[in-house]
N, C-alpha and C positions, 0 to 999 in steps of 0.2 A: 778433243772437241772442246772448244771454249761452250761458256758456261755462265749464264744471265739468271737472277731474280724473274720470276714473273708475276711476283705477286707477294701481295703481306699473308701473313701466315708460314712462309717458305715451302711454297711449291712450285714445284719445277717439272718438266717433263724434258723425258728424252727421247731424241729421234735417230737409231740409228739404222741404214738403208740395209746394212748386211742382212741375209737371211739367218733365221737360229738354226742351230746341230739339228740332225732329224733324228726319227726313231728309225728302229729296223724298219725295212718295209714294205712291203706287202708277207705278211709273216714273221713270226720272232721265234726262236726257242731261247731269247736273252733271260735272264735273270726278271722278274719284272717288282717292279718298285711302283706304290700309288702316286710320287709325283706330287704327292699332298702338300702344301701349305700351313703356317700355324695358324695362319685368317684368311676368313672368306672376303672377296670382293663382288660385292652388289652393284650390279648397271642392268639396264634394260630391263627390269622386272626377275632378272637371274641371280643367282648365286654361283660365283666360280671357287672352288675352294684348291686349285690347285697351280702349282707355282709358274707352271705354262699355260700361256691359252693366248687364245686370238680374238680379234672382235672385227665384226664387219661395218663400214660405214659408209657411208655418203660425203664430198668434199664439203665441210664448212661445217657438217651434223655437229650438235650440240649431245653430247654425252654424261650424264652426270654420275659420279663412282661414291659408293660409299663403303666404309671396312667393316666388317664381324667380327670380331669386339670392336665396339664403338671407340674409335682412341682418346685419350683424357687429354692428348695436346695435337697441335697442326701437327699432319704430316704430309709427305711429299712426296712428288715423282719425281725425276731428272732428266734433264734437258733444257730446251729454250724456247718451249711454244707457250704458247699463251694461256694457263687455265687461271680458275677460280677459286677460291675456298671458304666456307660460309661459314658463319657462327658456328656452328653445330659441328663443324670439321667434314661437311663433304663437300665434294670438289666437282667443276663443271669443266669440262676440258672440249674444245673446238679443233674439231678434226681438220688437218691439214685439206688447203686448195687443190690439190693435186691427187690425184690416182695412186698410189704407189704402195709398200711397205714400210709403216715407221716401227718402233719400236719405244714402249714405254715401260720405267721399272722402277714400280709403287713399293715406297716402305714404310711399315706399320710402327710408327714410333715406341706401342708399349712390350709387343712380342719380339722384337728383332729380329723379325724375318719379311722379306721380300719377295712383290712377284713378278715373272715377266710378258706383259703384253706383247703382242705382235698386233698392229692395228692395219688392217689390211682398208686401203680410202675405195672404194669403189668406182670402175665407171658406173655411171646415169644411164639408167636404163635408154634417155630419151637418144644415148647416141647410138643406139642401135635401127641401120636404116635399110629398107627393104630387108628384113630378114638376118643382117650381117652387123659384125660388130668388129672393127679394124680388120676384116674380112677372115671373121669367123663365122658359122654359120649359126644361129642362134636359132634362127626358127621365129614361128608366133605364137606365143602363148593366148589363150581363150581369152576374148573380150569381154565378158563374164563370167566372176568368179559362179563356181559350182556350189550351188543353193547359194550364193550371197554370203559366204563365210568368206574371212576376214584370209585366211590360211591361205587361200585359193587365188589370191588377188596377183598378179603376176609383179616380178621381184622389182626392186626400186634401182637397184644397183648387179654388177656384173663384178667378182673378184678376178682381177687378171694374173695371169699365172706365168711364168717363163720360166726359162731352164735356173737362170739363175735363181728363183725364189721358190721352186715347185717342191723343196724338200723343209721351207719353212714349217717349225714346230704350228698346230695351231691347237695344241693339249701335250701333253706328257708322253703320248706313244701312238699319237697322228698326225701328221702332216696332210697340208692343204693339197699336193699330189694323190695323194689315196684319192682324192673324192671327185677327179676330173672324169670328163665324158669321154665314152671309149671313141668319140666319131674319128676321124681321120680329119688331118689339119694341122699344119706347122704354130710357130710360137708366132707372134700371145695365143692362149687359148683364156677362154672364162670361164667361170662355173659360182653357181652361188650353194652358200654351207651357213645351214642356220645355227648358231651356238648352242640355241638348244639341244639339236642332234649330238653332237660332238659330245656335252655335257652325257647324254644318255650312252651315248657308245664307252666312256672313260667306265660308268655307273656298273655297266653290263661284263665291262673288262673285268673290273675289281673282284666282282661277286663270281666269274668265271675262273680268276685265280684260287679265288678263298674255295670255291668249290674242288680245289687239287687238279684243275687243266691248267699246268704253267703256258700262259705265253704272253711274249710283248705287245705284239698290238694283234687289230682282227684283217685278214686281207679283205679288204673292201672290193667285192666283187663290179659291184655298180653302186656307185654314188647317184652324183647331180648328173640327169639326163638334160639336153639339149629337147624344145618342142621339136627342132628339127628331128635329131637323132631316137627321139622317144616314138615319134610317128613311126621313122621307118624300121624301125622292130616290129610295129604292127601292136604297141601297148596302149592303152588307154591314156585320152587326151587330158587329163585329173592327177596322172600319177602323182604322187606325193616326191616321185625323184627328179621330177620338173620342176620342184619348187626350192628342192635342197633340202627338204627335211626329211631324207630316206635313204637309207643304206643295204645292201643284200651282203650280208658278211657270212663269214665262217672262221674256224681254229686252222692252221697250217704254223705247226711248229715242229712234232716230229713225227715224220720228217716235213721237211721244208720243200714242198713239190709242189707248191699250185693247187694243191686239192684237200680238201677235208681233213682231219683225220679220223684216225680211227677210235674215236672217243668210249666207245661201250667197247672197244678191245674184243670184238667179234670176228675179227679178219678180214670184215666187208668196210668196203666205204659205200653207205647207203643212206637212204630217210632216217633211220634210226640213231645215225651220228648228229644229224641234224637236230631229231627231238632233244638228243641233250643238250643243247645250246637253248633250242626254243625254251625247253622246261626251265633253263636257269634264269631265263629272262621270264617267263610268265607266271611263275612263284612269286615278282613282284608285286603284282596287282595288287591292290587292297593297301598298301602301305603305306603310312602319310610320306613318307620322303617320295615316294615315287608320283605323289599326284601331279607333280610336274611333267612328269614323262610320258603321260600317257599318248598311247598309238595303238598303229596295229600291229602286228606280229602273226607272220606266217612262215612254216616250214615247206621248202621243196624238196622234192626226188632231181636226183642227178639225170642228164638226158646226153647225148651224143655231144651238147656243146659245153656241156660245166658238171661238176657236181653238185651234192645236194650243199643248200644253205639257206641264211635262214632271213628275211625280211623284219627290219625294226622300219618306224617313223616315229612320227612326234608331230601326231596329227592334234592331239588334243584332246583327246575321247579312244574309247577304245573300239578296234576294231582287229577279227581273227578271222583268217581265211585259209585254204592252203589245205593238205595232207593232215 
């Protein structure tokens, strides 16, 4: 790939369309590794502290990145698009015109370590018509958000997915496939995944390792629902998996079957395998690193169509319901 200046201070970005390696996935018993970085990268009011991750955008959005530790000289991405770099050393980057997968790969000039973006450009919500989106079926989300919070406001943009790019890294041990809608429907499919979640799912992993349950990632039972597909389950028109910032995960590592395990080593796979996941997650409460995360969390009982698991968001407050 040639290779252009785009600016004083030397920063550069790169764009490359391949998709990244993915984790195991739906279930791991891999070895599992944090994935960590020696610096955090700040956009959107977030903090990403690890060396994969993804960001979602709008074509032309205006993003501005800055590092933790502040670096003592310009530093760079790599590639040929167009960014910024201000006195202070942060950088403002304009997201490609286009829809697609780019990839960007920031280095910290004083740590010598590096991270890698995947910037996923969004379709515009507005090209979704009667219902369909390059005829997928998208549904209609509420014309007013629920009580007038910001959360609730239906998505701006649509992540499009195809086979070629559905096993893109968008964290250390997720892929943007995990979090598609179960409906029925050939490629492109869309779905929207707010970084926040992702960020809280990585948070939940960690502390699930540290707590002695080894596994690479969570199978993501239901992600981002479709209004379409959200309706005809028969769930409430609000769902937080309408919006992408909700997950119904569980542990399947050993063994690797589709279902639960058997966490409390009881012989059952029941509600009780679930409390342990719920409890490792709701031990966080009260934490200052977690004030970011906050949502609800609920445990289910298994039924005729899934086993038990366990409901996070990232609604912004807290909210428990459930068993």
């Amino acid at each position: 790939m040639s290779r252009r200046p785009a600016i004083s201070f030397v920063a550069f970005v790169a764009i490359l369309c391949a998709p990244a390696p993915a984790p195991a996935s739906q279930g791991s018993a891999l070895p599992y590794e944090t994935g960590r970085a020696d610096f955090n990268l700040k956009f959107k009011g977030m903090k990403n502290p690890y060396n994969t991750f993804a960001i979602y955008l709008l074509p032309n959005e205006l993003v501005s990145f800055d590092l933790d530790p502040k670096p003592r000289s310009a530093w760079r991405l790599e590639g040929d698009l167009t960014a910024s770099c201000s006195k202070d050393f942060s950088l403002t980057w304009t997201a490609p015109k286009v829809p697609g997968l780019y990839h960007i790969r920031i280095h910290h000039p004083d740590v010598g370590d590096s991270m890698s973006l995947n910037v996923f450009v969004m379709v515009p919500s507005s090209n979704v018509k009667n219902g369909y989106l390059n005829g997928y079926r998208i549904g209609d989300y509420p014309k007013i958000p629920l009580k007038n919070l910001k959360i609730y406001e239906a998505p701006r943009g649509f992540i499009e997915v195809t086979q070629e790019n559905e096993k893109t890294l968008v964290s250390p041990h997720f892929n943007i496939g995990q979090f598609l809608c179960h409906q029925e429907g050939g490629s492109p499919k869309y779905v929207v995944v707010k970084e926040k979640l992702v960020l809280k799912l990585e948070l939940i992993l960690r502390k699930t390792n540290e707590a002695g349950i080894h596994c690479g990632t969570f199978n993501i039972m239901s992600g981002y629902r479709t209004p379409y597909y959200n309706k005809s389950i028969g769930n409430v028109k609000y769902s937080r998996h309408v919006y992408g910032g909700a997950a119904d995960i569980f542990i399947d590592a050993d063994p690797l079957n589709g279902v639960m395990d058997d966490l409390n080593h009881d012989g059952e796979i029941d509600y009780r395998d679930a409390a342990v996941l719920y409890d490792i997650v709701d031990v966080l409460y009260g934490k200052p690193f977690y004030e970011h995360f906050l949502g609800g969390l609920a445990r289910y009982r298994k039924t005729q169509n899934h086993g038990p698991f366990v409901h996070v968001d990232v609604r912004g407050f807290r909210a428990r319901w459930g068993d």
